[in-house]
KEPALO-222229 format. One record per residue: x, y, z of N, C-alpha, C in turn. Coordinates in steps of 0.2 Angstrom, whole numbers, padded with zeros to 4 digits, always signed. Layout:
# residues N
XYZXYZXYZ...
This chain:
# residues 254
+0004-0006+0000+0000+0000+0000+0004+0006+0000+0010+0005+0004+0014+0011+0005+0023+0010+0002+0025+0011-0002+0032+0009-0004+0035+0014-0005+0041+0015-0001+0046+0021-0003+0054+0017-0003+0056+0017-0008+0064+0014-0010+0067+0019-0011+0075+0019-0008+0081+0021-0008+0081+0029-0008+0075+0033-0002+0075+0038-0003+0080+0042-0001+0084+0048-0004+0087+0056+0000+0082+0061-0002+0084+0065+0004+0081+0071+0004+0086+0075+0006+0087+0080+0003+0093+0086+0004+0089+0091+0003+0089+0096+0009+0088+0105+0010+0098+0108+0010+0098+0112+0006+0105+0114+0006+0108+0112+0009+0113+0111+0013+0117+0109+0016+0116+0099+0020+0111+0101+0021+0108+0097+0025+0107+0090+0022+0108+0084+0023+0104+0077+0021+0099+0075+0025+0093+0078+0028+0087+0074+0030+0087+0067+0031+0087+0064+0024+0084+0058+0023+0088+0055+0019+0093+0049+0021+0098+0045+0019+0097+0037+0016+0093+0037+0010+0092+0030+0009+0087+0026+0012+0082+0028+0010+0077+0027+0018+0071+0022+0013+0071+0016+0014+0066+0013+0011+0061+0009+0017+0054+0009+0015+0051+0005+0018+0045+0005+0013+0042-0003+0015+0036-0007+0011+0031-0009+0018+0026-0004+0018+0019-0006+0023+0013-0010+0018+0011-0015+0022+0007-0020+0018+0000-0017+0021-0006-0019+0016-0013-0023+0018-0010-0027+0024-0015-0025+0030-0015-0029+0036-0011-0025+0040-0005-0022+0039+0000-0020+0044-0003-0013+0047-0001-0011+0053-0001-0004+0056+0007-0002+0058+0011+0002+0054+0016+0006+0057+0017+0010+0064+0022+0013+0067+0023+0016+0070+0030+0020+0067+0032+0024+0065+0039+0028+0064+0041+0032+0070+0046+0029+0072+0049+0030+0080+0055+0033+0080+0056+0038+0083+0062+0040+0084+0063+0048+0087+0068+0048+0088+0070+0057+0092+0068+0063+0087+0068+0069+0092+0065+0074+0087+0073+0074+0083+0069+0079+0075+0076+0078+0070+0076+0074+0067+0073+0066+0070+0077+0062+0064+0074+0059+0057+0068+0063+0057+0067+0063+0049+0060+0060+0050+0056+0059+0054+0051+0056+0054+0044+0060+0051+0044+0067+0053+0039+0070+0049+0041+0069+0042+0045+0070+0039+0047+0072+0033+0047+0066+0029+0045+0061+0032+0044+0052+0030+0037+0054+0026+0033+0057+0033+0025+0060+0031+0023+0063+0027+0027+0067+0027+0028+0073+0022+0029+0071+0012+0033+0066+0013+0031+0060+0008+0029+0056+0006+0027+0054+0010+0020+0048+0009+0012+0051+0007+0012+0059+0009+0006+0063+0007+0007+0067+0002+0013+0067-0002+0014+0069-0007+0016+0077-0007+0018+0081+0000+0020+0089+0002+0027+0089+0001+0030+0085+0000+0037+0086-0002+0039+0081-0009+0045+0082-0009+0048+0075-0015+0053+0074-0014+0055+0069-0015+0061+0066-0013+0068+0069-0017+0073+0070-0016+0079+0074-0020+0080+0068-0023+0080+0061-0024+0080+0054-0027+0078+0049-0023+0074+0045-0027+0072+0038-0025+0064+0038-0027+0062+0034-0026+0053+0032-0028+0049+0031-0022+0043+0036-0024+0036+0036-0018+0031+0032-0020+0029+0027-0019+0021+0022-0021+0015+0023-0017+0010+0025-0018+0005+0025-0013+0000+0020-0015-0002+0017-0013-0009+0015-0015-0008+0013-0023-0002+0012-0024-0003+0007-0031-0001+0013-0036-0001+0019-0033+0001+0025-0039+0008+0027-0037+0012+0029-0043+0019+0031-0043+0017+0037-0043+0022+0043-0035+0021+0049-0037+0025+0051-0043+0024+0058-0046+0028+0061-0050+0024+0058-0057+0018+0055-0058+0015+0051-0062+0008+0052-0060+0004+0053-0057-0002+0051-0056-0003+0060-0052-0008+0060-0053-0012+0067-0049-0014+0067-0043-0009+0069-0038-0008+0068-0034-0014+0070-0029-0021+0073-0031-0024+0076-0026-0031+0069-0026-0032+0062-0030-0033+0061-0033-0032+0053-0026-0026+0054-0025-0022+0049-0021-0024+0053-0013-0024+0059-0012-0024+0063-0005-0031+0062-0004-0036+0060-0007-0040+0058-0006-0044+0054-0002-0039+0048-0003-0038+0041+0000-0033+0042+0008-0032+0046+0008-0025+0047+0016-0030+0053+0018-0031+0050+0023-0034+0054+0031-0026+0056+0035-0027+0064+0036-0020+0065+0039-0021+0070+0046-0019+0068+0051-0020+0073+0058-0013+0077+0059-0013+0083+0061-0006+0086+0063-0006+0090+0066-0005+0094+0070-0005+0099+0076-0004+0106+0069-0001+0104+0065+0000+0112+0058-0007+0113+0056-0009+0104+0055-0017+0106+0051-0021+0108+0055-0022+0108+0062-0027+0111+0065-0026+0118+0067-0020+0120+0065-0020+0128+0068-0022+0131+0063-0023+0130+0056-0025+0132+0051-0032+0134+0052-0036+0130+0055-0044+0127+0056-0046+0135+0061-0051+0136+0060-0055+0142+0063-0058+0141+0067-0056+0144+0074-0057+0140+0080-0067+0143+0084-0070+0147+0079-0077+0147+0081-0082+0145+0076-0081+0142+0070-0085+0138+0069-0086+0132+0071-0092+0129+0073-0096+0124+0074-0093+0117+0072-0093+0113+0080-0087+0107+0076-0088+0103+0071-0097+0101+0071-0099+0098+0065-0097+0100+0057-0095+0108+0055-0092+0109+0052-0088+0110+0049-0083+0110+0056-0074+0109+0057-0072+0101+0052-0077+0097+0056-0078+0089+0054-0081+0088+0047-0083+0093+0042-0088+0092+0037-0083+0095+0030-0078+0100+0032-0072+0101+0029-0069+0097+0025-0067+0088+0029-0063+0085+0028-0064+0081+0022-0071+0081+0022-0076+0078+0014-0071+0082+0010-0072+0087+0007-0067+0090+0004-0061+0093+0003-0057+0092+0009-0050+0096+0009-0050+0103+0011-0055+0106+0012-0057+0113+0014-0053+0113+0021-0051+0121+0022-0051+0122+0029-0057+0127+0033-0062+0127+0028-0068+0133+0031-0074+0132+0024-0079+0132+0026-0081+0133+0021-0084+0140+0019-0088+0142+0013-0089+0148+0010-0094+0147+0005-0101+0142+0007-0104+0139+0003-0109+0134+0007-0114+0134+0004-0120+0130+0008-0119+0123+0008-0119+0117+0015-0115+0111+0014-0123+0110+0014-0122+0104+0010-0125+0098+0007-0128+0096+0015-0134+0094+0016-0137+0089+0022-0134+0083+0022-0132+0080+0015-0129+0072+0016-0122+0073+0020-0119+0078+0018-0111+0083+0021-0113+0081+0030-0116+0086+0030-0120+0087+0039-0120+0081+0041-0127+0077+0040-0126+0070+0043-0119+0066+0043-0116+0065+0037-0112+0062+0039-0106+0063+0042-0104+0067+0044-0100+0073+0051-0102+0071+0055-0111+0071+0057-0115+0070+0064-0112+0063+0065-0113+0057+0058-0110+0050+0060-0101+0050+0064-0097+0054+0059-0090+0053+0063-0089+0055+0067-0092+0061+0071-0094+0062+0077-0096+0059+0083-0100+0053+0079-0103+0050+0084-0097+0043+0086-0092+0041+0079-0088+0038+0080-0082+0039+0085-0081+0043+0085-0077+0047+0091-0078+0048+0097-0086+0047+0098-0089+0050+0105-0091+0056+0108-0092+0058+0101-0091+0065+0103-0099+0070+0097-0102+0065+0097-0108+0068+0095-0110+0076+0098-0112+0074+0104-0114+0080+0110-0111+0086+0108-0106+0087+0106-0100+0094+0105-0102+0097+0099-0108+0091+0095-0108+0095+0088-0109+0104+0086-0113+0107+0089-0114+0114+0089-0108+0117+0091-0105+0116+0097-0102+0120+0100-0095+0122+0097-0093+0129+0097-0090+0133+0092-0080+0128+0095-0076+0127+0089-0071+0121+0090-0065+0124+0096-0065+0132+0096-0062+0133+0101-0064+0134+0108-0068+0131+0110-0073+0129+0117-0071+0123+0119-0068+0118+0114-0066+0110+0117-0059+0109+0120-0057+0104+0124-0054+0105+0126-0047+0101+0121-0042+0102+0122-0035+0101+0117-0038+0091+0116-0039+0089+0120-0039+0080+0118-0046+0080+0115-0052+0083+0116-0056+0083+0111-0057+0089+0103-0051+0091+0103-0052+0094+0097-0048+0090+0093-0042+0085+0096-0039+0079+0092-0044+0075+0090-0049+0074+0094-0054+0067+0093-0056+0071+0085-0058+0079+0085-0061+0080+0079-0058+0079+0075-0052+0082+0074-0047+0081+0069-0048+0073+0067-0048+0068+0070-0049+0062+0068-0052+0058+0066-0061+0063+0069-0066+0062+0063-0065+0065+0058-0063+0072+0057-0062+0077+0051-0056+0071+0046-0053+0067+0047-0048+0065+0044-0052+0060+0041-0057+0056+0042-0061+0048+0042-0067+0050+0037-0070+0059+0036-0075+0059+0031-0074+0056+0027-0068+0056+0021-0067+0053+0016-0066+0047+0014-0067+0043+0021-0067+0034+0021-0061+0032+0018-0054+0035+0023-0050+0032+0020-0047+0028+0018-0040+0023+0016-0037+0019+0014-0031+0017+0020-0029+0024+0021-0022+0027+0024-0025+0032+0029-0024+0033+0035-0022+0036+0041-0016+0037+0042-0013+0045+0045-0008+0045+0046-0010+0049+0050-0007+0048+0055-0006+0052+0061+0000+0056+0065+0003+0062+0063+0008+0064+0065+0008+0067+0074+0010+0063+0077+0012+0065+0086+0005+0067+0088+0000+0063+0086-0006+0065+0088-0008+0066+0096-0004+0063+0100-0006+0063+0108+0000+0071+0111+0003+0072+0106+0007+0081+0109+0003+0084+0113+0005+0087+0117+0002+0091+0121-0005+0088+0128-0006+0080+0126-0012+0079+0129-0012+0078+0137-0014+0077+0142-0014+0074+0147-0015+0067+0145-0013+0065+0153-0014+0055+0152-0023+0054+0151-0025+0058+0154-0032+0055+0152-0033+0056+0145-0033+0061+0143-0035+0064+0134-0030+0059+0131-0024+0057+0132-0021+0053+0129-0023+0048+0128-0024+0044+0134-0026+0036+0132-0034+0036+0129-0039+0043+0131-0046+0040+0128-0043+0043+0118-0039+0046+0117-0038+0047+0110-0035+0041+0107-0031+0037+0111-0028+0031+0107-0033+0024+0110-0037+0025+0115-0043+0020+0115-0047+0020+0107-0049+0027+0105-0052+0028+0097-0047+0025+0093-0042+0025+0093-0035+0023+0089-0036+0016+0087-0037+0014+0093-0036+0007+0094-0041+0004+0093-0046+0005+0093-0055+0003+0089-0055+0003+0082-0050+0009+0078-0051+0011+0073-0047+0005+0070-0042+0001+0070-0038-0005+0067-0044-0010+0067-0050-0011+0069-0055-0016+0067-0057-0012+0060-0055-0008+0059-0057-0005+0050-0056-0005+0046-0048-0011+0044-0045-0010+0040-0042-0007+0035-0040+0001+0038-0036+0004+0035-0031+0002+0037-0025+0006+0034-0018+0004+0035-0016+0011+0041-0013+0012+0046-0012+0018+0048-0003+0019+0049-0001+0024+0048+0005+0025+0050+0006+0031+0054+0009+0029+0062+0008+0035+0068+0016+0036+0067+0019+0043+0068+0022+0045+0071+0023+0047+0078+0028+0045+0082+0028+0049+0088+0037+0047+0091+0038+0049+0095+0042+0049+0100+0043+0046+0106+0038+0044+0109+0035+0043+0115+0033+0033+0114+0037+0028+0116+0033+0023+0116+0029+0019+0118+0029+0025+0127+0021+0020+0127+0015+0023+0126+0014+0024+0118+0009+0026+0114+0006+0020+0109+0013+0015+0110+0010+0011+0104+0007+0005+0107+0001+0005+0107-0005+0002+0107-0005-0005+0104-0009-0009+0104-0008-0016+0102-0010-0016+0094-0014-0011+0093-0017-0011+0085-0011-0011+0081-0004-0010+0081+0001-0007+0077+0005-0013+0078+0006-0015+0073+0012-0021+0073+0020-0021+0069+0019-0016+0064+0027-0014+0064+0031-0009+0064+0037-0009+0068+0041-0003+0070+0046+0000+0064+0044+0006+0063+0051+0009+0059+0054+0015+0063+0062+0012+0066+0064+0016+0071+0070+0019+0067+0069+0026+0068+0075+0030+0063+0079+0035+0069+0085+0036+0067+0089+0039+0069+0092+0044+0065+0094+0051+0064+0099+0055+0060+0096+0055+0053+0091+0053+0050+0089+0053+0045+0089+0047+0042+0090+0043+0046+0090+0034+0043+0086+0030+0045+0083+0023+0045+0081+0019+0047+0085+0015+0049+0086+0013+0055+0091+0010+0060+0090+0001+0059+0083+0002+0060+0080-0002+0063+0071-0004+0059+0066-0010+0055+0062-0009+0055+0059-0019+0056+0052-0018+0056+0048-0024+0057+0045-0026+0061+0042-0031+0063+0037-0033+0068+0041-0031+0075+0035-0026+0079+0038-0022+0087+0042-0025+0090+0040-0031+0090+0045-0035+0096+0052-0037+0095+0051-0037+0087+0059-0036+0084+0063-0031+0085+0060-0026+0083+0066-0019+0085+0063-0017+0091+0055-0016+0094+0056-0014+0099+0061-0017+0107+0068-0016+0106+0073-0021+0111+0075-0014+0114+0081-0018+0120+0084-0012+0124+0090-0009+0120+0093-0015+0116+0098-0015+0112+0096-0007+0106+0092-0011+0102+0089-0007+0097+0090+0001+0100+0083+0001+0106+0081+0009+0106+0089+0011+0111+0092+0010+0112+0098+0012+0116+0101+0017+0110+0102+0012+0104+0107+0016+0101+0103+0021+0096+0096+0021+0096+0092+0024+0092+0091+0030+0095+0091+0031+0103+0089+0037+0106+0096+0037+0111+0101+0036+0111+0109+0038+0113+0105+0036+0122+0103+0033+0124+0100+0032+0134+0101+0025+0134+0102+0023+0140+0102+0016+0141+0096+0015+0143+0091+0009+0143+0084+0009+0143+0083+0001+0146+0078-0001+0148+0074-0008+0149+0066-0006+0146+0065-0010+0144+0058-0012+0140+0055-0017+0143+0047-0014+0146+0044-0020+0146+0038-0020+0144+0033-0025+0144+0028-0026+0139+0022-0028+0145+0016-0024+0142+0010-0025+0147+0004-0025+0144+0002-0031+0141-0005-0032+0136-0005-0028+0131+0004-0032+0128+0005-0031+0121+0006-0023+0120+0009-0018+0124+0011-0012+0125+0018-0012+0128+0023-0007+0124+0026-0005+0127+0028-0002+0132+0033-0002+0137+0035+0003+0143+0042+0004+0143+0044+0010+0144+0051+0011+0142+0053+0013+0151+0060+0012+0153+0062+0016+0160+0071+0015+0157+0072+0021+0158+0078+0022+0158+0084+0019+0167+0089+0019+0163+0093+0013+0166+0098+0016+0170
């Protein structure tokens, strides 16, 4: 579903992205792990088609970019970011925040469709978060304006989920009830790929680790393979112990 081979990415000086291949299947859920800097946005960045690789090939969904109409492709990828919700206009009604997504809008400027409205009210209601519909988006609290952003990503019944660092910012309660919807949402058969930093985020729904460092992938494959003490030691420079608690990771420095 998602193939990127022997990618670099250079900003003047800079090499970001050093040969960085990975192949996400049907069936799998990623996590791209690793320290700030070391190129994991900018994975994302490519996979959604907002950047291009200075060499190497991007496949989404069976499309070669640089060949296929990329908007066409963004269609099928639901994507959450802390950048895309600052864009979003914090006193319109969330149902509308969430009715956006059908389109790729950040506001609308035109009469929505009744079919638009109910289904917003349905992804809303996916979330748990029905009850909030009216109320204007900057009145919710930071862990449920994530939840919207995550029905706003789902109008288009996507293929691909990407979620970049979506728990930033949250408390442990807004955290864990944002990855409880995470983790319900892997009965959907999408494919999702999370970014974050933090390991104990990744949740049972997520079966393969792509752990990068410096611009490289260090490390990738089923969690229990790379997620080790060995691995994340040399992947975040700390000496670490791991352990596992109904199929979740726990990390404690040593």
């Amino acid at each position: 579903m998602i193939r990127l081979d022997n990618i670099h990415f250079i900003r003047g000086e800079r090499n970001i992205l050093n040969d960085v291949s990975l192949h996400m299947k049907q069936g799998e859920n990623w996590v791209i792990l690793g320290k700030n800097g070391s190129g994991k946005t900018t994975v994302l960045e490519l996979i959604t088609g907002y950047q291009f690789p200075t060499s190497g090939k991007v496949r989404v969904l069976g499309q070669p970019y640089g060949e296929v109409d990329l908007r066409l492709v963004r269609h099928k990828i639901g994507y959450i970011s802390q950048s895309l919700m600052e864009k979003l206009t914090m006193r319109d009604p969330v149902w509308e925040v969430v009715a956006t997504g059908e389109y790729g809008f950040l506001r609308f400027y035109q009469d929505i469709p009744d079919e638009v409205k109910q289904k917003a009210i349905e992804k809303l209601e996916q979330v748990r978060l029905p009850h909030v519909a009216e109320q204007p988006l900057g009145t919710l609290s930071q862990g449920e304006r994530k939840k919207i952003m995550l029905a706003r990503a789902l109008m288009t019944d996507p293929s691909v989920l990407i979620l970049d660092e979506p728990c930033s910012g949250l408390d442990l309660f807004e955290r864990e009830q944002l990855l409880e919807d995470i983790q319900e949402l892997g009965k959907s058969g999408l494919l999702m790929v999370y970014v974050t930093h933090h390991i104990e985020e990744i949740v049972p729904v997520f079966t393969h680790i792509a752990l990068m460092d410096q611009g490289q992938i260090v490390a990738q494959g089923e969690k229990k393979q790379v997620l080790t003490k060995e691995l994340l030691r040399d992947a975040y420079h700390v000496p670490v112990d791991i352990e596992w608690f109904k199929d979740r990771p726990w990390i404690h420095v040593v």
